[in-house]
Each structure stands twice: as structure tokens, then as C-alpha cells.
N, C-alpha and C positions, 0 to 999 in steps of 0.2 A: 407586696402590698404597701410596702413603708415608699418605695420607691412611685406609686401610681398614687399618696396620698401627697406627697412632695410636689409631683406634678400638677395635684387638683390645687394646692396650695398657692402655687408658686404661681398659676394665672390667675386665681381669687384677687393675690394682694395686685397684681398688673390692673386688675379688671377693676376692681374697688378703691383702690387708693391709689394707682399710679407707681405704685411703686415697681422700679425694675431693679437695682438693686437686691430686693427679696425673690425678684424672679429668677433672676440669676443664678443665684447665693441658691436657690431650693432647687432648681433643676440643675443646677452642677453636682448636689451633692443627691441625688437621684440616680446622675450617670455616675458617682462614685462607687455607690454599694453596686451598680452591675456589677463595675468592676471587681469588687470583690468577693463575686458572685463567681467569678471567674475563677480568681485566685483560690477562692477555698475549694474549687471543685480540683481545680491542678494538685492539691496537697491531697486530696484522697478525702474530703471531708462528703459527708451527706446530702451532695446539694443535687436535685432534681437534672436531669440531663437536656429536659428543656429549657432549662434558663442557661445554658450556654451556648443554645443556637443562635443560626443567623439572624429570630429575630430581634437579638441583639438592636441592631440598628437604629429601635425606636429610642434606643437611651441613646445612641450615638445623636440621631437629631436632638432632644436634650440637651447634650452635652454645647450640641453646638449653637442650637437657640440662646443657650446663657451664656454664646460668647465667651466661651472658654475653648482654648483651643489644644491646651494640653491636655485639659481631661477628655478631651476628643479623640486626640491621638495615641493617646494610653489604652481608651480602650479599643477602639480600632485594633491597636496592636495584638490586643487579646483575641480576637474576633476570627474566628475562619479556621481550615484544616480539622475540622470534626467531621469527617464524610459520614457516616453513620449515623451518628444522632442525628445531623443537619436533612439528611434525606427522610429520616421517621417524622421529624416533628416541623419540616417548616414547608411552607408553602412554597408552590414555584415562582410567583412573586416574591415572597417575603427574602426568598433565598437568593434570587438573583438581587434584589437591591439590597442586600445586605451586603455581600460582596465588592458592588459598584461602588457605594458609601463610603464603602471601607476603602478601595483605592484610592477614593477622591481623598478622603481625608486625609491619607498617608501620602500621596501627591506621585502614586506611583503609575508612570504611563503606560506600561506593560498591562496593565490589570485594568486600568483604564479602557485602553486599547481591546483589553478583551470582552470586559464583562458589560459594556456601554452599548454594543450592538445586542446582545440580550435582553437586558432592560427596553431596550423598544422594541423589542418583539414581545416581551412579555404586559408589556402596555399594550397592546393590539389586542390584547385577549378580550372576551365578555366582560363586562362589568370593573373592566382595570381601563379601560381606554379615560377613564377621569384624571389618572396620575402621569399622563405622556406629559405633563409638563415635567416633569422632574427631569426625563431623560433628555427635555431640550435643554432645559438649565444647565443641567451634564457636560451636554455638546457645547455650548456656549461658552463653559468654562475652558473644554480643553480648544474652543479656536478662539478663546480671549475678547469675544466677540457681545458687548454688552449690549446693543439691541435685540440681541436673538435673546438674551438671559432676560429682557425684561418679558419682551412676548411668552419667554416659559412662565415666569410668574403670572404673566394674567391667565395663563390656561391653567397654571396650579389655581388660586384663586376660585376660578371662574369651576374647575370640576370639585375644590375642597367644597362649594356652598351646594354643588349636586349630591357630595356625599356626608353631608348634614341630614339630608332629608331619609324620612320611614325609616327603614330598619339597613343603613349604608353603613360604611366603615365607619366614618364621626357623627354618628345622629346618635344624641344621648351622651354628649361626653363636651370635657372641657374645649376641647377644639372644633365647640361650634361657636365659640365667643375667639379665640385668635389660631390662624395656622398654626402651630408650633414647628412641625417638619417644614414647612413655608419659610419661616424665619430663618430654622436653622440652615435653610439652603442661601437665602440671602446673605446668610454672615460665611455663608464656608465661597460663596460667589466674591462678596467683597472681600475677603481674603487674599482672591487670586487677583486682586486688583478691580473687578468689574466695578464699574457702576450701576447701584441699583437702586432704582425709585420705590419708594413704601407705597402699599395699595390698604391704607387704612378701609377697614379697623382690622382685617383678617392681617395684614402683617403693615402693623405701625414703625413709623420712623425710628422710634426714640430705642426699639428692638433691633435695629440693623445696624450692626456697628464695624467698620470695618477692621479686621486687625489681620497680624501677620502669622502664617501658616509654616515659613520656609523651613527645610530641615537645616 
């Protein structure tokens, strides 16, 4: 709960005062208590077994939307190899892009390689065919290839403002005012070198910053 009011926080002061520093600074430390969400569940503590699944991810974009790219990678690190809990509690979506995520952000080709052609299968589905941008973005990254990463943003963009509406993944939540996952794919894009154009207001310039990923 502390980590979903950090998030409502942290696009307030973006949305109201311009401030990104506090957006940063609040969704960084949002994807830190995952993190040790993680860790206290590894020492044997009390912590619920669905906050260690793969839907993880949603703090992983977090982490990466505030442009931090080591608490990206930490928790990445954390993330995967619970076959059991991950089959009870997460969706076949939520599970294959939790995976993908996680290789892209560890920058590993292997898993890349693997979990990337699932991910656009699993966009093909009913009512997911709105997020096939993410898996162009994906692609885009591993062939370095920055006009294919902008076309994914406009089809993110273009299916986040479809899934604003009635009762959709983002209808009723902070990410009908900016993509969050949008951005944080922008900055994990610019990372790998791309360039990428802001498609205000769902993902503003002054949010996409490019830095360095390399292990």
C-alpha cells in the first residue's frame, strides 16, 4: 500500500508542480521497499507469496521510469525462479512480461532471446493486443534499431489511451494523467543508446533521460 501511495504521489507532484525530481526520488523508493519485500521473504519473514511474483515488474517500470537504473537492476535481480508461487498467482501475461523485463533490464541475450518471442504471442491474446507495443520496443532494442522503438511508443501510447477507458487495465488510476511503464520503457530504450522522441503529455520529454545500463 505504502509502495501504490508513493506512486499516486510521485505523479501528483509531476502533474501539479512539475516537479520530477520528487518523481523520481518517490518511485525509486516505491521500487525499493519491493525490494525488500523480497529480501524479507528470503530470510523466512511473514511476507504474503504473492508479492514475490512475477508481478513484480510493475515496480520494475517504477524503478525505471525514475531513471534509476541500479535500483532496476537489483531488483530484477531478485525477480524469477519461484515456479510455484509464480504459476498460482500471476497471470500469463503478467508472467511472461515479467521475465522479458527482467532480461532486458539485466541486458541478458539469452532470456532475451527466449522470453521476447512469447511476449508477442501473448499480445496476440483478447484484450492484451493494446500492449504489442512494448514487445516492438523490445525488438527494437535488441536490433538497436530506433525508428522501430519510436513506432512501438506510438502503439504504446495509442493502446495506453484505449486502456484508460470503462473498466481497462488504467481506467481509474494515476496512469490516466502520464504512462509510467511508457516512460519507463523510454529510459530502459535510451539506455541502450536509442533515440527517442517524447509523445507528450502521456510520456513528456523532461521524463526520458537517457543514462547508462552496461554491466
Amino acid at each position: 500500500m505504502l509502495a501504490l501511495n508513493l506512486r499516486f504521489f510521485a505523479v501528483a507532484d509531476y502533474y501539479l508542480k512539475h516537479d520530477v525530481d520528487s518523481f523520481q526520488r518517490q518511485l525509486t523508493e516505491a521500487a525499493e521497499l519491493e525490494i525488500g519485500l523480497f529480501l524479507r521473504h528470503a530470510a523466512g519473514e511473514p511476507i504474503d507469496d504473492s508479492l514475490v511474483s512475477m508481478l513484480s515488474y510493475k515496480s520494475l517500470f517504477n524503478a525505471l521510469a525514475a531513471n534509476n537504473m541500479d535500483v532496476a537492476k537489483r531488483l530484477a535481480l531478485n525477480m524469477g525462479g519461484r515456479d510455484v508461487l509464480e504459476k498460482k498467482y500471476d497471470h500469463p501475461f503478467d508472467y511472461v512480461m515479467g521475465y522479458t523485463l527482467r532480461a532486458f533490464v539485466l541486458n541478458d541475450f539469452a532470456e532475451m532471446e527466449r522470453w521476447l518471442p512469447k511476449l508477442f504471442v501473448a499480445c496476440e491474446q483478447h484484450k492484451l493486443t493494446d500492449l504489442s507495443g512494448y514487445a516492438q520496443v523490445f525488438q527494437a532494442i535488441l536490433e538497436k534499431n530506433s525508428l522501430l522503438a519510436n513506432e512501438g511508443f506510438q502503439s504504446i501510447v495509442r493502446g495506453h489511451v484505449r486502456q484508460t477507458k470503462a473498466n481497462r487495465i488504467f481506467a481509474n488510476t494515476d496512469d490516466e494523467i502520464i504512462c509510467i511503464w511508457g516512460i519507463g520503457m523510454a529510459n530502459l530504450a535510451a539506455a541502450r543508446q536509442l533515440q527517442i522522441a517524447a509523445i507528450p503529455p502521456l510520456l513528456p520529454g523532461d521524463l526520458i533521460n537517457p543514462t547508462d545500463i552496461r554491466e
